[in-house]
C-alpha positions as CSV (number, residue, x, y, z in Angstrom):
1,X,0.0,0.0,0.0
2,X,1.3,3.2,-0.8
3,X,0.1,7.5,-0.2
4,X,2.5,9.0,-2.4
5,X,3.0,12.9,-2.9
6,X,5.0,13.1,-6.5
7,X,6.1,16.5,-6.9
8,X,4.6,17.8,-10.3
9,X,4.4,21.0,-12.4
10,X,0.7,22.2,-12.9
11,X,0.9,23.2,-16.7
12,X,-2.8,24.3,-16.7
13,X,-3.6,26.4,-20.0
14,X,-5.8,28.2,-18.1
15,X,-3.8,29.7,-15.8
16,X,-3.7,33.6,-15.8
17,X,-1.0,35.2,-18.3
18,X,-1.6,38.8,-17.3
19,X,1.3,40.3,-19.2
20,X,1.5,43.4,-17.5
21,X,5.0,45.3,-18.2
22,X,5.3,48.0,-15.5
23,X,5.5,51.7,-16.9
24,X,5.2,54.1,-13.9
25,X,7.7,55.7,-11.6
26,X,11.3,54.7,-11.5
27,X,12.0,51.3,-9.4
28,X,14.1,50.6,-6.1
29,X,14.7,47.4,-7.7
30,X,15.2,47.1,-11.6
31,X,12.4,44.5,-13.2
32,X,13.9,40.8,-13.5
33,X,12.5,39.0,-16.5
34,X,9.9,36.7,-16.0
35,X,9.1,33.8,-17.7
36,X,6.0,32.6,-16.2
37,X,4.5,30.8,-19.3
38,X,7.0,27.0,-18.8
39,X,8.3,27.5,-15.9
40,X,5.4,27.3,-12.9
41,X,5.9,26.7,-9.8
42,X,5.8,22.5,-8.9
43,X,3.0,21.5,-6.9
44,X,2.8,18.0,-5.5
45,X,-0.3,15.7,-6.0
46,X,-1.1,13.0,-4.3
47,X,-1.1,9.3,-5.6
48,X,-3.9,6.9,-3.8
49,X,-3.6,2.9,-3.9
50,X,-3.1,0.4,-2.6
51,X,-0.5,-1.6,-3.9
52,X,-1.6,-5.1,-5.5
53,X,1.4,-6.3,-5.3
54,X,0.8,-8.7,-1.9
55,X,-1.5,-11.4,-2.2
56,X,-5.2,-10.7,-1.3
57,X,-4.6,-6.8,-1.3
58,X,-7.2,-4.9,-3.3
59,X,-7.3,-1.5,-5.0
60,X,-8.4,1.1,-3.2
61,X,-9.8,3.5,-5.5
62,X,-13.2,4.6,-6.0
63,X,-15.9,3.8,-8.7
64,X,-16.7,7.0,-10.6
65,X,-19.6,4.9,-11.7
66,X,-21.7,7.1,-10.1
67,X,-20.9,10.4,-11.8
68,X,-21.2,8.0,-14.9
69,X,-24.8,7.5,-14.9
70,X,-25.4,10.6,-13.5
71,X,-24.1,12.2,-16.6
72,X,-25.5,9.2,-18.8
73,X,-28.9,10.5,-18.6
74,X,-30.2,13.5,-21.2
75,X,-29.8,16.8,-20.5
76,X,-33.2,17.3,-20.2
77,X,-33.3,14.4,-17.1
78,X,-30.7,16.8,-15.7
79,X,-32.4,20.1,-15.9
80,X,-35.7,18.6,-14.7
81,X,-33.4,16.7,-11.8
82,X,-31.7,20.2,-11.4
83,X,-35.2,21.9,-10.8
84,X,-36.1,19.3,-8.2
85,X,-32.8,19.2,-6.2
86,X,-32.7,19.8,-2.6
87,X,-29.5,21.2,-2.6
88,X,-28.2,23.3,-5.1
89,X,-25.1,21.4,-4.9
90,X,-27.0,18.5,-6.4
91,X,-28.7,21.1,-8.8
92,X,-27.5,24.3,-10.5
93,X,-23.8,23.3,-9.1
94,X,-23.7,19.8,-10.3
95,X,-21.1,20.3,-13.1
96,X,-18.8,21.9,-10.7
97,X,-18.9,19.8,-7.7
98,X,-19.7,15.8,-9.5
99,X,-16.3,14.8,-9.1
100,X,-16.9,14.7,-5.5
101,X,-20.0,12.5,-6.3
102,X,-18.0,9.1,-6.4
103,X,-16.5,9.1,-2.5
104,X,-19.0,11.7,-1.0
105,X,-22.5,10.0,-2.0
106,X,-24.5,7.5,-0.8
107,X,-23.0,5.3,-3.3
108,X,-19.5,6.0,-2.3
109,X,-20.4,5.2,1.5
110,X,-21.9,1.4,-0.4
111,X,-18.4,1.1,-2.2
112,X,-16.2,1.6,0.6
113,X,-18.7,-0.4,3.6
114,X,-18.0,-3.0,0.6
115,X,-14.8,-2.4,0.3
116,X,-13.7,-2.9,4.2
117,X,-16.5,-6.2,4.5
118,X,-14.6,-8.2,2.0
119,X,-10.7,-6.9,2.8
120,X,-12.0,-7.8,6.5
121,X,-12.6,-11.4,5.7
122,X,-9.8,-11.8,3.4
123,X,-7.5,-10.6,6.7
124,X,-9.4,-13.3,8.3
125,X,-8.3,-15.8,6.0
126,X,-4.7,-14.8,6.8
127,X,-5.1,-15.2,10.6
128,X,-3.7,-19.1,11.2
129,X,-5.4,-19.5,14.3
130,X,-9.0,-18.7,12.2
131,X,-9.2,-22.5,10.5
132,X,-12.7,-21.8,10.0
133,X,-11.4,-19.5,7.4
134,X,-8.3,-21.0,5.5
135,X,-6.1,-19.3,3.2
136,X,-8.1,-18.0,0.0
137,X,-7.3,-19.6,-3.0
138,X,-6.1,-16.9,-5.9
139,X,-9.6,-17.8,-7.6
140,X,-11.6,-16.9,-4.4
141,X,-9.3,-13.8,-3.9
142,X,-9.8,-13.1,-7.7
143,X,-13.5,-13.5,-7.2
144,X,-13.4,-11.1,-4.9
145,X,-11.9,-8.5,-6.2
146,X,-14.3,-8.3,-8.9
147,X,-17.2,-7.5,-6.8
148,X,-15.3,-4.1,-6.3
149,X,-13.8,-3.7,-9.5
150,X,-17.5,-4.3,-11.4
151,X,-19.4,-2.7,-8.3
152,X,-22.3,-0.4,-10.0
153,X,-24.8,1.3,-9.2
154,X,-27.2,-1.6,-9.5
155,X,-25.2,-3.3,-6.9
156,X,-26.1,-0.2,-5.0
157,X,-29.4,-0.1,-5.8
158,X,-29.5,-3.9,-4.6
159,X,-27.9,-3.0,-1.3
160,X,-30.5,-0.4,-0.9
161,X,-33.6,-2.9,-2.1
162,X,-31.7,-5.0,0.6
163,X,-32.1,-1.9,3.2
164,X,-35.8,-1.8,3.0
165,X,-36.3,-5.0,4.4
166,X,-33.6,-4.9,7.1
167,X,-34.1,-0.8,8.0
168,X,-30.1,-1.6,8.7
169,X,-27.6,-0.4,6.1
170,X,-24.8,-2.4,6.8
171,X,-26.5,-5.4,7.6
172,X,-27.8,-5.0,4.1
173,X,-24.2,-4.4,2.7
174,X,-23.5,-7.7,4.6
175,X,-26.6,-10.1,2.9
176,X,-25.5,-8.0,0.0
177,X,-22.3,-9.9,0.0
178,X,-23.5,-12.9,1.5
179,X,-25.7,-13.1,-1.7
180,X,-22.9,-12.1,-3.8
181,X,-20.4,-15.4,-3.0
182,X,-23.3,-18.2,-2.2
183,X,-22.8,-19.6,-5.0
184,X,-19.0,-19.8,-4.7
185,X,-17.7,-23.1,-4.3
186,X,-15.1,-21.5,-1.7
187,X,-16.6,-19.1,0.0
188,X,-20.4,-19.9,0.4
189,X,-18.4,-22.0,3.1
190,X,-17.4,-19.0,5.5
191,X,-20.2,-16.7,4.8
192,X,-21.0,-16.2,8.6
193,X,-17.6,-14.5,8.3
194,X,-18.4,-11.7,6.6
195,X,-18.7,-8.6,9.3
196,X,-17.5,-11.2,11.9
197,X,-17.0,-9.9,15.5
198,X,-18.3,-6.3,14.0
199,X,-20.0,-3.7,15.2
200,X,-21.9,-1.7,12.0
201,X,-19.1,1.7,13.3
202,X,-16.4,-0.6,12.9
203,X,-17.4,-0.8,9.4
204,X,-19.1,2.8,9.1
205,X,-16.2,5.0,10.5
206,X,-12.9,2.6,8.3
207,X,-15.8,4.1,5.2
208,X,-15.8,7.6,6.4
209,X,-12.0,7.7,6.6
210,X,-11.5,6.6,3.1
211,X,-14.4,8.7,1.6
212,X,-12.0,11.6,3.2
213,X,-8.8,10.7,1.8
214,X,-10.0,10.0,-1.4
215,X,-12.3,13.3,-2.0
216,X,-9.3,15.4,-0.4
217,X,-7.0,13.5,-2.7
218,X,-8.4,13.3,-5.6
219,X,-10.4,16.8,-5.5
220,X,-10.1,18.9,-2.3
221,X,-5.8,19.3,-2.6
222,X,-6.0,19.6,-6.2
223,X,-8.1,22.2,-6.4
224,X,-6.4,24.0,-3.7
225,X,-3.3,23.9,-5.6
226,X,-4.3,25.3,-8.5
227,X,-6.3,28.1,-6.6
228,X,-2.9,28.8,-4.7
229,X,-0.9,28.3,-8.4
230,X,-3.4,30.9,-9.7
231,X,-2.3,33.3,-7.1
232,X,1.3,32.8,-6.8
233,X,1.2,33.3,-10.6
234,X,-0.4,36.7,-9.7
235,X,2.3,37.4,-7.2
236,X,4.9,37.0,-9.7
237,X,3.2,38.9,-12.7
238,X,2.5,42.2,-10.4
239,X,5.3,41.8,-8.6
240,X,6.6,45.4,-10.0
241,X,3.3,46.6,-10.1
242,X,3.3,49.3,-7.3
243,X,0.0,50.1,-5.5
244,X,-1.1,52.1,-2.8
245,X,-1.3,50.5,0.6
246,X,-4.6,51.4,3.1
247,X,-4.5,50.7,6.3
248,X,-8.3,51.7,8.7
249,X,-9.1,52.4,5.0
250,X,-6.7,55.3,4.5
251,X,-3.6,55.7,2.3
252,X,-0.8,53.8,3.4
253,X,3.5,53.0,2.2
254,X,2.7,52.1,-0.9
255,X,3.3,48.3,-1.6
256,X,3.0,46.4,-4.7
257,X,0.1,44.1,-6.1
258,X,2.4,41.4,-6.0
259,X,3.8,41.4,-3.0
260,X,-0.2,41.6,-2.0
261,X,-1.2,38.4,-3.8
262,X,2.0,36.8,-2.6
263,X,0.7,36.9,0.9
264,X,-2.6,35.2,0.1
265,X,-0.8,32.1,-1.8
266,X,1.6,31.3,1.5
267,X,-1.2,31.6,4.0
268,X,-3.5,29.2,1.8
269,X,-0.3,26.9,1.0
270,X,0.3,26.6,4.7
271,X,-3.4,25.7,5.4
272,X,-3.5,23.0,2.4
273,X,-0.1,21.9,4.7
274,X,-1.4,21.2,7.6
275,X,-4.4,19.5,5.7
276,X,-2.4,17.1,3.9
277,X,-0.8,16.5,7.3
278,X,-3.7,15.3,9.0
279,X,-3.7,11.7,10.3
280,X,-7.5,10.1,9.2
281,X,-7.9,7.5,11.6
282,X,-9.7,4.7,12.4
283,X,-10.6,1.7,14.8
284,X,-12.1,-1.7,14.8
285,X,-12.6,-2.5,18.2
286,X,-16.1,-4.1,18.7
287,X,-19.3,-2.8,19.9
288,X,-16.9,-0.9,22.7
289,X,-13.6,-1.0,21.8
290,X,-12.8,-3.7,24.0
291,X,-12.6,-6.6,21.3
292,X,-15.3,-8.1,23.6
293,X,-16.4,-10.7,20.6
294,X,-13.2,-11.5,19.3
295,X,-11.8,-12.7,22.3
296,X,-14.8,-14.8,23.6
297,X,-14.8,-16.2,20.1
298,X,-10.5,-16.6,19.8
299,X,-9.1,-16.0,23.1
300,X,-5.6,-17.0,22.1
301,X,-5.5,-14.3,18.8
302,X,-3.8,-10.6,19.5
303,X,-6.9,-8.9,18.2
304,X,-5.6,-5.5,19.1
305,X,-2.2,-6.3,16.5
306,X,-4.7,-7.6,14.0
307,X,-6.9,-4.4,14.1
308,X,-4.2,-2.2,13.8
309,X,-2.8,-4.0,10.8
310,X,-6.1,-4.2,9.1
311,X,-6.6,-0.6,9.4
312,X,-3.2,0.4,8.1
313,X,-3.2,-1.6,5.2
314,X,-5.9,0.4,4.4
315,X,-4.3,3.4,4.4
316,X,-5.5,5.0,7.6
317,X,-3.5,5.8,11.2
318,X,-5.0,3.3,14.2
319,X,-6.7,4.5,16.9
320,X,-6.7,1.8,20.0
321,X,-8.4,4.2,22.8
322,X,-12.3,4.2,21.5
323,X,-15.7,3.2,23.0
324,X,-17.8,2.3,20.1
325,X,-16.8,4.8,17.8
326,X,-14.0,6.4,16.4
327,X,-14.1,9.4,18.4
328,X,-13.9,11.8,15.5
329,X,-11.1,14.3,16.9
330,X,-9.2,14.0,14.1
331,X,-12.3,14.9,11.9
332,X,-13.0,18.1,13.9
333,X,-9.2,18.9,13.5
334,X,-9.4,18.1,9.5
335,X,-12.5,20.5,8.9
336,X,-11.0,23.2,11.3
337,X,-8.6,23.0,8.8
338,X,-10.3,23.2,5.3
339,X,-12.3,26.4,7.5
340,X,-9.6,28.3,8.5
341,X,-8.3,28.1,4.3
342,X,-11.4,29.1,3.5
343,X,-11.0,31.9,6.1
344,X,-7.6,33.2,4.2
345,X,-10.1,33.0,0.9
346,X,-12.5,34.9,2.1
347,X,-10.2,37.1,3.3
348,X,-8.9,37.3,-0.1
349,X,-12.0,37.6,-2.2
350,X,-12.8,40.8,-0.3
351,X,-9.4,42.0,-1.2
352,X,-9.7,41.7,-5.4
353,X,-13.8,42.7,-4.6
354,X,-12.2,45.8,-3.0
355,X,-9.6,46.0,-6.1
356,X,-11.8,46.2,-8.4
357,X,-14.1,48.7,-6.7
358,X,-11.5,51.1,-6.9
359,X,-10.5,50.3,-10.1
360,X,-7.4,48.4,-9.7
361,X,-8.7,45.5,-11.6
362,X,-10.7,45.5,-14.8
363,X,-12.7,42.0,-15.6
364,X,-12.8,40.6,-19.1
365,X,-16.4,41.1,-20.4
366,X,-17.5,37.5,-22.2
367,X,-20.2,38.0,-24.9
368,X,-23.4,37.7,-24.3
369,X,-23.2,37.8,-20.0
370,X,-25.3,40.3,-18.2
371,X,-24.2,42.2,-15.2
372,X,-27.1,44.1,-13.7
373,X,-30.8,43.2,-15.2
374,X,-31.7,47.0,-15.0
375,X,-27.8,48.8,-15.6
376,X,-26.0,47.7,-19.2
377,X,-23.1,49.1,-18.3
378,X,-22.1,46.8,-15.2
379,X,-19.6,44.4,-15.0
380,X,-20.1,42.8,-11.2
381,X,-17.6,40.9,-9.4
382,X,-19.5,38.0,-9.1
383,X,-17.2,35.1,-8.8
384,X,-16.0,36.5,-6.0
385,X,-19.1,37.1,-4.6
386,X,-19.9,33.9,-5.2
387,X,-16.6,32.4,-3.8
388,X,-17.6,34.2,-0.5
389,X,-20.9,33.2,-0.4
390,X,-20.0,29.7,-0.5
391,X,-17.1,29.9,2.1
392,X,-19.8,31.2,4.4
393,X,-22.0,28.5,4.1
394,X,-19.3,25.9,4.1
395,X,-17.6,26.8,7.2
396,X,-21.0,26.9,8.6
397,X,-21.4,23.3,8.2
398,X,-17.6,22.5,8.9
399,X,-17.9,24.3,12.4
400,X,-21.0,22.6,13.1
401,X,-19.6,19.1,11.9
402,X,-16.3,19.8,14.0
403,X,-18.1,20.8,16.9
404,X,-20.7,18.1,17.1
405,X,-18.8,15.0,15.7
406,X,-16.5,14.7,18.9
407,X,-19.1,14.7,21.1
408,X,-20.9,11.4,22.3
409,X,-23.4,10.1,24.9
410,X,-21.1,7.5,27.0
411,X,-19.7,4.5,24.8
412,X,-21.9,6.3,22.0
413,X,-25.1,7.5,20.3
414,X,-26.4,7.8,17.3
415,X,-26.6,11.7,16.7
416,X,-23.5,11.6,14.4
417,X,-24.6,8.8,12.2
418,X,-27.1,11.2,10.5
419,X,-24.7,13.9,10.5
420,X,-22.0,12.5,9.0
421,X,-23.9,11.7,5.6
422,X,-23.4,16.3,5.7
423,X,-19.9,16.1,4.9
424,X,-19.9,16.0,1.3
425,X,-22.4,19.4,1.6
426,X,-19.5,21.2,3.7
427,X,-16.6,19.7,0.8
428,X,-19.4,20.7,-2.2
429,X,-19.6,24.4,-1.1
430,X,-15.6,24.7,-0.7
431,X,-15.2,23.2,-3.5
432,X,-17.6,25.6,-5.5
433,X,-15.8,28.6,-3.8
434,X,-12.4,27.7,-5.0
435,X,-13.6,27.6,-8.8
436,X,-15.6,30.3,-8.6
437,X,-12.6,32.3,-7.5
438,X,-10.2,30.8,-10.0
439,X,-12.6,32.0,-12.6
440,X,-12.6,35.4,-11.3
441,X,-8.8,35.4,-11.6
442,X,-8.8,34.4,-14.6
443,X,-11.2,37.3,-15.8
444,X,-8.7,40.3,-13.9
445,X,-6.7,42.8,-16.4
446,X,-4.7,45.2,-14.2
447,X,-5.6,48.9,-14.6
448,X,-2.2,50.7,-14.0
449,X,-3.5,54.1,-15.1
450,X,-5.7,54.1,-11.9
451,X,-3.5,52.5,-9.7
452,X,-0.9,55.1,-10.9
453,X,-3.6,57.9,-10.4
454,X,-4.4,57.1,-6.6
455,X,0.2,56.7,-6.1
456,X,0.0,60.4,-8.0
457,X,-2.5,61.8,-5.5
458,X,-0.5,60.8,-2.3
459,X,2.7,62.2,-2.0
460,X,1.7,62.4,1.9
461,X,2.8,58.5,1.9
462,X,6.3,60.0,2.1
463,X,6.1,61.5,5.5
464,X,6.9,58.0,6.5
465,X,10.7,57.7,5.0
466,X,11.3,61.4,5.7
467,X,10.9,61.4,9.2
468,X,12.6,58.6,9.7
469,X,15.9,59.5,7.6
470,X,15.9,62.6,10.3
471,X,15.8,60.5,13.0
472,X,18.6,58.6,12.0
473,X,20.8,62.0,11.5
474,X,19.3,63.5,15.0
475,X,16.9,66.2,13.7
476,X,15.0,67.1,16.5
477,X,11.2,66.4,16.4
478,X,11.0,64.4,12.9
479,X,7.8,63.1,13.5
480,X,5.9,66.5,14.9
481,X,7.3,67.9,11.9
482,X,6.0,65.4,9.4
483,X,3.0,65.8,11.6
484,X,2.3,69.5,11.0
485,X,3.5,69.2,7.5
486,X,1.0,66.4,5.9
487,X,-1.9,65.9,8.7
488,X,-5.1,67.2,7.4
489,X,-3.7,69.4,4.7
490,X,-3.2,68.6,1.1
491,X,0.4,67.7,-0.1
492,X,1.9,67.5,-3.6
493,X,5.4,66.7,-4.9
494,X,5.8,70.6,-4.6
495,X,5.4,70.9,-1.1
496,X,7.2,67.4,-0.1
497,X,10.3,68.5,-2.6
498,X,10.4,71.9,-0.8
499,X,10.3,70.6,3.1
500,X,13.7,67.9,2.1
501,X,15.0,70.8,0.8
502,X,14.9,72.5,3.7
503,X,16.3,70.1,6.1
504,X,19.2,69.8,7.9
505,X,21.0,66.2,6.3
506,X,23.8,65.5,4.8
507,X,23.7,66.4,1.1
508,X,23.5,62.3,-0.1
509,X,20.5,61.5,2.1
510,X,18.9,64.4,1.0
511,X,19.7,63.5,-2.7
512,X,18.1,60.1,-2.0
513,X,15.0,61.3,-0.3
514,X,14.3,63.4,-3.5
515,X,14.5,60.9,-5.8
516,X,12.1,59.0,-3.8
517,X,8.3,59.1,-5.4
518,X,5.3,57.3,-4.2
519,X,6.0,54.9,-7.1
520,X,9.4,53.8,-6.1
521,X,9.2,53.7,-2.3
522,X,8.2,50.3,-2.0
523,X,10.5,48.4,0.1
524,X,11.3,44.9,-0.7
525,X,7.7,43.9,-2.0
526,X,9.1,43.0,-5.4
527,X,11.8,40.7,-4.3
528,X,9.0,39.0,-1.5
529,X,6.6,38.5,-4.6
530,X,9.5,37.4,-6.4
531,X,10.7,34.5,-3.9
532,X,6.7,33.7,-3.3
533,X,7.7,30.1,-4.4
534,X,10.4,29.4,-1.9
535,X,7.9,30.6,1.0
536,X,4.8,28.0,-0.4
537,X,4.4,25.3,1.9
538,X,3.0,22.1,0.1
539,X,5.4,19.6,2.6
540,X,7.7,18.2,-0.4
């Protein structure tokens, strides 16, 4: 079994090429050439399988079956399913968020309850002391392994026919299998071994846990990476680009776009870290986590070494301190995660919505797209606004899901049972956010004229370096004297030219601060935005 991240270069072709050449103001530091078009920044993705190289081991990865027949139906089944949709996730959103579809559904739950039955009672068959259950024969493993590599959704549907007898959904994934290998030779002998010693949560949470990998994966870390790409990208094309800062809302040392955007891509990069960091665990202890049934059944057998090597070879971190349940820390800790980067994205959404109120950002009109139903001339930010919206309503649920999930009457309850079939709603939404805003990056055409208009208004942003020089030379009072000069009145290059003039430095720091504009006094923020790929955290 193997969880491999292989570092890879996203060569997207629709990444942003903003080709903006800076034209205003002489630089602190002269422009580097950029060559953003081959030569992104490498972003790992991760591999998920399990190795077949062992006898007995099966793949572990997912059907997409069910996104499949979803999308097998006409388009007209679809809009009419669309109208009727609960969830707008399942409706209007459906093209963005189906990939999740195949480990976040119902029928992803089926697959991987499926999945853990028969791996269970193939370990079986590899425990000596079990001679009920001998040693599968590559046939019977073979045989096997085809009910998960042909699972469909008519097996599903079966499972769920199955449910309507029982009222018991993983009893009915175990008469599903039971069904499934009667009329094997091999294993209609050791059928009473499917779910042996099992409690359904032994079953239910070893499903959970692989749902979570695989939609983080397969779809969750992907799409972070390329919304974080996206960014970086945007870092490194502004990076020259200088801007006005505000800080309470008021003019600020100017900074530069770049070094702005650069920010955004570490904080989410170090979020997706600690993510991809998370241990997903799980436990097959019994109805209590005491291996109660195993041991009245084989006393001699080291059932706590057997669990733990079943739930590794799966993939997933044992846990062997539970009551019934996996206690779902590690759950609350993974969606506290995926929150918190959608906080940074919110945080960043308000940004460019900000940008482009104030004219820093145009958007790229597409034929035929309508803005305001009553105002032709709009062009709203509404990926962004979208991208908000959804973080809103995702962290909702991932806070709620993080806060109730750990919590549990005594050796357990059922309240998280029907609240963990929520999960893929909470993964939907951030999902949708992180498209939406990729798409509004792609749409952005830096306005320098404006930005260079708002630099060309503020010469008060010099105060700043002026009084500062003076302090280093010991002129008395700097700051009340940059104080008096640029609080509350208005101040041009006339008036900031005259006052250096005036001052009592030596005659190269004065040369220096006149050569300063609002333009060039930007620190390092080209070099940070620059370097923005040695500061991304991705853990390769």
């Amino acid at each position: 079994m193997e969880f491999s991240f292989s570092p890879k270069a996203l060569t997207n072709t629709k990444t942003p090429c903003f080709g903006v050449i800076p034209t205003t103001g002489t630089l602190l530091n002269p422009p580097k050439p950029l060559c953003l078009a081959s030569h992104h920044h490498p972003l790992p993705t991760v591999s998920f399988s399990l190795s077949s190289s062992s006898a007995g081991s099966l793949k572990l990865t997912t059907s997409r079956k069910v996104v499949a027949a979803m999308a097998a139906g006409s388009s007209r089944d679809l809009e009419l399913s669309s109208l009727t949709a609960l969830s707008p996730l399942d409706g209007r959103y459906w093209g963005k968020v189906k990939d999740l579809a195949s480990s976040m559904s119902e029928f992803g739950l089926i697959y991987f309850r499926v999945l853990v039955e028969i791996k269970w009672l193939l370990k079986l068959s590899k425990t000596p002391q079990i001679t009920e259950v001998p040693t599968f024969t590559k046939e019977a493993e073979a045989y096997l392994q085809g009910i998960l590599d042909m699972f469909s959704m008519d097996d599903a549907l079966e499972v769920k026919k199955i449910e309507r007898v029982t009222n018991h959904d993983v009893k009915a994934v175990e008469y599903f299998l039971k069904q499934k290998c009667e009329s094997h030779p091999d294993l209609a002998k050791v059928l009473e071994f499917f779910h042996f010693a099992c409690t359904s949560e032994d079953i239910n949470n070893l499903s959970h846990g692989l749902m979570l990998r695989e939609a983080l994966a397969s779809v969750i870390l992907p799409s972070m990476d390329d919304l974080i790409e996206s960014i970086s990208l945007m870092a490194k094309e502004f990076a020259y680009v200088p801007m006005l800062s505000r800080t309470h809302g008021q003019p600020a040392s100017p900074t530069t776009l770049g070094k702005e955007m650069a920010i955004f891509a570490v904080r989410l990069s170090e979020e997706r870290r600690y993510l991809a960091e998370t241990k997903i665990k799980g436990k097959f202890a019994g109805a209590v986590g005491n291996y109660n049934a195993h041991i009245s059944a084989y006393p001699d057998i080291d059932w706590p070494n057997v669990a733990e090597e079943f739930v590794t070879s799966l993939g997933l971190s044992f846990n062997p301190y539970v009551t019934q349940i996996e206690p779902h820390d590690y759950m609350a800790r993974l969606f506290n995660t995926i929150s918190q980067f959608n906080n940074v994205l919110i945080d960043f959404d308000r940004d460019i919505w900000s940008y482009i109120s104030l004219g820093y950002f145009k958007q790229i009109t597409k034929a035929g797209e309508i803005g305001s139903s009553t105002m032709p001339h709009k062009v709203n930010p509404i990926d962004f606004e979208n991208s908000e919206g959804n973080l809103g309503k995702a962290n909702a649920e991932l806070s709620f899901l993080s806060m109730k999930l750990p919590v549990s009457r005594m050796q357990r309850d059922l309240t998280d049972s029907t609240v963990l079939r929520n999960m893929g709603g909470a993964l939907g939404h951030s999902l949708l956010a992180y498209k939406s805003a990729i798409q509004g990056i792609r749409k952005l055409q830096v306005n320098e004229a404006r930005l260079k208009e708002d630099l060309d208004q503020t010469w008060e942003v010099l105060a700043e370096p002026i009084q500062t020089v003076m302090r280093r030379y010991g002129v008395p009072e700097p700051y009340e004297k940059l104080k008096e000069l640029t609080r509350g009145r208005a101040v041009n290059e006339e008036s900031i030219r005259e006052f250096i003039k005036g001052l009592d430095l030596p005659e190269e720091a004065k040369t220096q601060l006149l050569k300063l504009t609002p333009h060039t006094y930007v620190g390092a923020a080209a070099a940070l935005a620059l370097a923005v790929d040695e500061a991304l955290h991705f853990g390769h």
